[in-house]
C-alpha positions in Angstrom: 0.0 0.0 0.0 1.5 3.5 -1.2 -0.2 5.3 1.5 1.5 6.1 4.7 0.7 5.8 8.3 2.3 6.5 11.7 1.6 2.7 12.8 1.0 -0.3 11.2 1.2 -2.1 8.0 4.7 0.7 4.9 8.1 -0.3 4.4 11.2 2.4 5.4 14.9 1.5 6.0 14.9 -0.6 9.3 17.8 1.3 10.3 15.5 4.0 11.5 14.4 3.6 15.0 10.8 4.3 14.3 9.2 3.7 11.2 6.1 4.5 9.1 3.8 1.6 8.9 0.2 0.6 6.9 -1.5 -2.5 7.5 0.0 -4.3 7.5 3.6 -3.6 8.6 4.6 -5.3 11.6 4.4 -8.4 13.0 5.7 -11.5 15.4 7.9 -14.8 13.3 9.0 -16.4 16.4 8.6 -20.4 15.9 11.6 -22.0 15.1 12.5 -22.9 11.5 11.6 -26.5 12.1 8.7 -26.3 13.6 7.5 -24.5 11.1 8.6 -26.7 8.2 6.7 -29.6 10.0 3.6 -27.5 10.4 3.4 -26.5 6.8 5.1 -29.8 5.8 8.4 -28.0 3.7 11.5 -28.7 3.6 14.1 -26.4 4.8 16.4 -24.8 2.2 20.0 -25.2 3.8 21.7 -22.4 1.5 19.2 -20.1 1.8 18.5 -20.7 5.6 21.1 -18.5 8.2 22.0 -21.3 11.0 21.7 -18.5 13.4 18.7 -17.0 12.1 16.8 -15.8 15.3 13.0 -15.7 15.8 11.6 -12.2 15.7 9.3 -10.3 18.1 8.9 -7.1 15.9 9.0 -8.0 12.0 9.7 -5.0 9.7 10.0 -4.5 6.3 13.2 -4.9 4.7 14.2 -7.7 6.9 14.9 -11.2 5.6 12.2 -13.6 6.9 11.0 -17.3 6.4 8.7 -17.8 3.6 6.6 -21.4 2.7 6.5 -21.8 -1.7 6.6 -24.8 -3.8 9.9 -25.7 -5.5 10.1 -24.4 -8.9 12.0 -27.8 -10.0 10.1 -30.3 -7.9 7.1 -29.0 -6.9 7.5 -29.7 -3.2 6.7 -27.1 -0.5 9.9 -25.4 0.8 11.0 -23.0 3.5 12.9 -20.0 1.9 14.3 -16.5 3.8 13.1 -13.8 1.4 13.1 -9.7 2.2 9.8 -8.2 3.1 8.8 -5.7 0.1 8.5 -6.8 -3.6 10.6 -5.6 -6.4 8.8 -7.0 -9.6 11.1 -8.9 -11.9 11.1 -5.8 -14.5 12.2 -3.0 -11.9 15.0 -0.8 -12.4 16.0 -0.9 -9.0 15.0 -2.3 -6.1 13.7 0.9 -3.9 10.3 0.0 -5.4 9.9 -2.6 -2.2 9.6 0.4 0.4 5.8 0.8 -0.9 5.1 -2.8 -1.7 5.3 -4.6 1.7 1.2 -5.0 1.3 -1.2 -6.0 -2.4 -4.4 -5.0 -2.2 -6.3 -8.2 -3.0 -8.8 -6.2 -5.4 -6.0 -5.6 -7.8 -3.7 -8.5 -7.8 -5.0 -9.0 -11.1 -4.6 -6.0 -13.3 -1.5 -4.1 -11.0 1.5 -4.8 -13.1 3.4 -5.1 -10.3 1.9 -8.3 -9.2 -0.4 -10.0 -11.6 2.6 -11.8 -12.5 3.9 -13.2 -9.7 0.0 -13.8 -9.2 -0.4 -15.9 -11.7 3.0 -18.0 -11.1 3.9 -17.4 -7.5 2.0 -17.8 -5.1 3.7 -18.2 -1.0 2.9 -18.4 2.6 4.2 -16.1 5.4 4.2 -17.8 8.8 3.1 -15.4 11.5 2.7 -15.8 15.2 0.6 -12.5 15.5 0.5 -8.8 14.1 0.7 -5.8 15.3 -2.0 -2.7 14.6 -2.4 0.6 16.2 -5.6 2.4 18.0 -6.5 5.8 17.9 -7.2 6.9 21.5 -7.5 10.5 21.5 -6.1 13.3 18.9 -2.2 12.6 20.4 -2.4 8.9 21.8 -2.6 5.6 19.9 -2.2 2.2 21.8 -0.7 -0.8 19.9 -2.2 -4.5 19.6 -1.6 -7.6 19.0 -3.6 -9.3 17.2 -3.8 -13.3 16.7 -5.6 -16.5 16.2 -8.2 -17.4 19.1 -6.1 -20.6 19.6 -2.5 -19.2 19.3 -2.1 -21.4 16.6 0.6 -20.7 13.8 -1.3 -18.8 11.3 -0.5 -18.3 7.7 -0.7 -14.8 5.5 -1.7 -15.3 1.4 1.9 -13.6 -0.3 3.4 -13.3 -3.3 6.8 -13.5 -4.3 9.8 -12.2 -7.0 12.9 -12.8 -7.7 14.8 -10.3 -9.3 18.1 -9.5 -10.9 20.0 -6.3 -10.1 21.3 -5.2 -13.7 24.4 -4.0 -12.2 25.9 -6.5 -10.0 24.0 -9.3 -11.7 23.0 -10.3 -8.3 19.7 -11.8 -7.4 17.3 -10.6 -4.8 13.9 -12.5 -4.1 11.4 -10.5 -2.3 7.7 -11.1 -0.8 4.8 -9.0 -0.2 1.9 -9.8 2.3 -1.9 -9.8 0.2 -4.7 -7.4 2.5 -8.1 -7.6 2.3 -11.6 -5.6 3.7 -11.5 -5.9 7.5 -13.4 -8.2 10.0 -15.5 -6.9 12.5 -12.3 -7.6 15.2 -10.3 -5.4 12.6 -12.8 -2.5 12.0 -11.6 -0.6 15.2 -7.7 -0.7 13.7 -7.8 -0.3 10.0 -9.9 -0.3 7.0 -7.4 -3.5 5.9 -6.1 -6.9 7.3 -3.9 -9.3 6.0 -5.4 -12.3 4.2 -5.5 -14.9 6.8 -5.4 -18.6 5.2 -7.4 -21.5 6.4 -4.7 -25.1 6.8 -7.4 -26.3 4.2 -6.7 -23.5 2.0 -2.8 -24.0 1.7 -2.8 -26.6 -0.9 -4.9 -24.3 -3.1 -3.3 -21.7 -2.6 0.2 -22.9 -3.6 -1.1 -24.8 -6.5 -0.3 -23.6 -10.1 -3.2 -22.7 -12.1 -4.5 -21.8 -15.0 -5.0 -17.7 -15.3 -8.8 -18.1 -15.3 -9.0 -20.1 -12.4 -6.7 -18.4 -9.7 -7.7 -19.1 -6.0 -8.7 -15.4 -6.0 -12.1 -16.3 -3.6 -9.6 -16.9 -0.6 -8.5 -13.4 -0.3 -10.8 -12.5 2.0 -11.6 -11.9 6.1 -11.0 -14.1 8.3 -14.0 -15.2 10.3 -13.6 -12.7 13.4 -14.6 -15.1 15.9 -11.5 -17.2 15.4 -9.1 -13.9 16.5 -7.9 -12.3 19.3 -6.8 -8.9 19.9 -4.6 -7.3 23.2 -2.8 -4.2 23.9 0.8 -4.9 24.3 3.9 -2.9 24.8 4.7 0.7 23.3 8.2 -0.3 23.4 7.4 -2.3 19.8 6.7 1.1 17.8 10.9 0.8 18.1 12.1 -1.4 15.7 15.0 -2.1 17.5 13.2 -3.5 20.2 12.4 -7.4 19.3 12.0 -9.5 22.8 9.1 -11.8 24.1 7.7 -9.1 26.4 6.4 -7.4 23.5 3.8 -9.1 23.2 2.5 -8.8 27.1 0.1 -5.9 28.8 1.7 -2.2 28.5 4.0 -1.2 31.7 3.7 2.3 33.6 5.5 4.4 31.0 8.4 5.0 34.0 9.6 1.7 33.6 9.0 0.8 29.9 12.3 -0.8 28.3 12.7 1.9 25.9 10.8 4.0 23.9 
């Protein structure tokens, strides 16, 4: 999404200590790679996997973060580290990816900058939660968490690129997260959340298919009853704050971590 917000899900350099965020732009990766490779039944890429890759508290664009596709030789499901915010295989330059972290699901199809990858790649982003912001009064807005009643894994619809700086010759793949019309858990946040996939849905999803018959009628809500939403910690408005205790109630702003 190309419009920017003061919280919650628009890329900017992660070497910022705050950044500007739409929906959605922020959110919590922190099951361990093989876990997650059972759960979505993937294998892990050994090349493309960092051996001390850390689970993350506070996702943000830019940064490099597990991603479930099917293998373009085999066919299989994998487990891949791509960098949040697509650059489409025809860019000039990959600064494109600071507005591209979110694809509105109502134009996948005719956006040139991701009916393609639409049409022939398709991925999963394992999330643990997300984060959103709430407007409290004209000066005050108190973040959430937001995630499945259960606190099951859950799984956003994506797309993915790879491209091919024209320079270096060096190749960059990149992943965007697909958002859709709110729930009535969402309303209160955002006029967007991300497209939440049903375990059912995963196959189909994945699945190459003809241009006609794209899964396009998953790319919407997910049912509201089956969410949970808490305030957590101002302390994750900082991306450089990534720690479990994120994720619990807000402390007395005197003894906050760091702001």
């Amino acid at each position: 999404m190309p419009q920017q917000a003061e919280h919650g899900w628009t890329g900017s350099s992660t070497a910022e200590c705050f950044i500007l965020v739409p929906m959605c732009g922020r959110y919590v990766s922190r099951t361990e790679k093989q876990r997650i490779a059972e759960t979505f039944h993937a294998k892990i890429i050994p090349e493309n996997y960092d051996p001390d890759f850390a689970p993350s508290y506070n996702v943000a664009p830019q940064t490099m973060q597990p991603v479930v596709r099917l293998n373009r030789d085999t066919g299989e499901r994998e487990i891949a580290r791509l960098r949040w915010g697509l650059v489409p295989f025809w860019a000039k330059d990959s600064k494109i990816s600071y507005s591209t972290i979110n694809a509105r699901a109502e134009s996948l199809v005719t956006s040139p900058t991701y009916r393609e990858a639409l049409k022939h790649r398709r991925c999963l982003i394992p999330a643990d939660a997300f984060y959103e912001w709430r407007q409290i009064d004209k000066k005050t807005k108190q973040p959430y968490a937001i995630a499945l009643a259960d606190d099951q894994m859950m799984a956003f619809a994506g797309l993915w690129e790879r491209w091919k700086d024209r320079k270096t010759g060096q190749a960059l793949e990149t992943y965007t997260v697909i958002t859709t019309d709110p729930n009535e858990l969402m309303e209160p946040f955002h006029d967007r959340m991300p497209v939440i996939l049903s375990p059912a849905d995963y196959e189909r999803w994945l699945a190459p298919a003809e241009p006609s018959h794209l899964p396009l009628d998953l790319l919407k809500p997910y049912p509201d009853e089956q969410m949970k939403a808490w305030q957590v910690r101002k302390d994750v408005g900082n991306v450089k704050n990534d720690y479990p205790e994120l994720l619990e109630a807000p402390l007395p702003e005197s003894v906050s971590k760091q702001e």
